[in-house]
C-alpha positions, 0 to 999 in steps of 0.5 A: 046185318045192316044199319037196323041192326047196328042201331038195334044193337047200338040202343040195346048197349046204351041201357040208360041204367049206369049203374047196371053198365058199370056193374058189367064193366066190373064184372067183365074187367074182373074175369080178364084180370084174375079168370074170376068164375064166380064173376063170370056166371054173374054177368053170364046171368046179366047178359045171357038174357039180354042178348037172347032177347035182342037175338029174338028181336032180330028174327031168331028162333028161341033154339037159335037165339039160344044157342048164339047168346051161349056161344057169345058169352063163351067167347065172352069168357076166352077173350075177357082179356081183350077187353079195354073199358077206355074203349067201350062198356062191357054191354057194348063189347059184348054185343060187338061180339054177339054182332060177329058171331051172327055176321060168322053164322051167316057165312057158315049158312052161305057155305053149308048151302052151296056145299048141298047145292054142289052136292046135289049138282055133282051126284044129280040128286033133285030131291034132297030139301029141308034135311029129308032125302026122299028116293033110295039112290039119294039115302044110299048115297048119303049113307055111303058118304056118312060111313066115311066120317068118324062115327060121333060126327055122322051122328051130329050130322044125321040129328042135325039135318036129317032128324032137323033137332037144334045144336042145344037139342043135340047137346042135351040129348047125347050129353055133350057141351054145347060147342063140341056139338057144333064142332063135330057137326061143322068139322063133319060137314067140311069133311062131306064137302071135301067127300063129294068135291 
């Protein structure tokens, strides 16, 4: 998340189209000003794109690149009200927002990583890689550890990292919201954590 990065992000806000940036500006000081919905899916439609887009150029998969841009505008949406034009463009702002949700989701992999270390260390298992577990000891254990959380998170879990389907792909298939997925598969993995700790 270097220089690159803040310069790709830095030339991605600073769009010569004026028009089009205070027209974001606008839309954004609307829904922190009066929670206006319709303004909100006007600039979801303005921004989403350019953001999944600039999420590609950063080396994320479609799924993912997906899946971060619906998580910003989100975030878009619950702290419209912190907002301040005085200090930025709502382009800029937004993209403020994309830059830490993708500095959280490299943290979050950083954990989740030294959480299947730790577990592979603490139970001797070699052979677990890529979300498969290949020998019957492994998957008895795996199964033993998954009874123990609640039944919506072991499955998010299992589709997640065993069946290797994206967050967006989980969501549309048990027809769930986008970041309830995410929260069940984060919470049931802290939870595995805390199991095999």
């Amino acid at each position: 998340m270097g220089r690159d990065m803040a310069r790709d992000v830095e030339s991605t806000a600073k769009d010569p189209n004026r028009e089009e940036i205070d027209r974001e500006t606008a839309l954004l000081l609307s829904i922190s000003e009066t929670r206006n919905q319709r303004s909100y899916e006007q600039l979801f439609h303005l921004m989403a794109p350019k953001v999944k887009s600039f999420l590609m150029r950063q080396g994320r998969t479609a799924d993912e690149a997906e899946n971060i841009a619906q998580d910003a505008m989100l975030s878009v949406w619950r702290k419209a009200n912190l907002f301040n034009p005085e200090k930025s463009s709502a382009r800029t702002w937004i993209y403020a927002i994309v830059r830490n949700r993708m500095i959280d989701l490299q943290r979050m992999a950083g954990r989740e990583m030294r959480g299947k270390d730790q577990y592979q260390h603490e139970s001797g298992i070699d052979d677990v890689s890529d979300g498969g577990v290949t020998d019957a000891t492994s998957r008895d254990r795996l199964h033993k550890l998954l009874a123990e959380l609640p039944e919506e998170q072991a499955a998010t879990l299992v589709m997640s990292y065993v069946q290797g389907k994206s967050h967006k792909e989980i969501a549309d298939e048990i027809g769930l919201p986008l970041g309830t997925v995410k929260s069940r598969i984060r919470i049931g993995f802290q939870r595995l954590q805390e199991l095999v700790a």
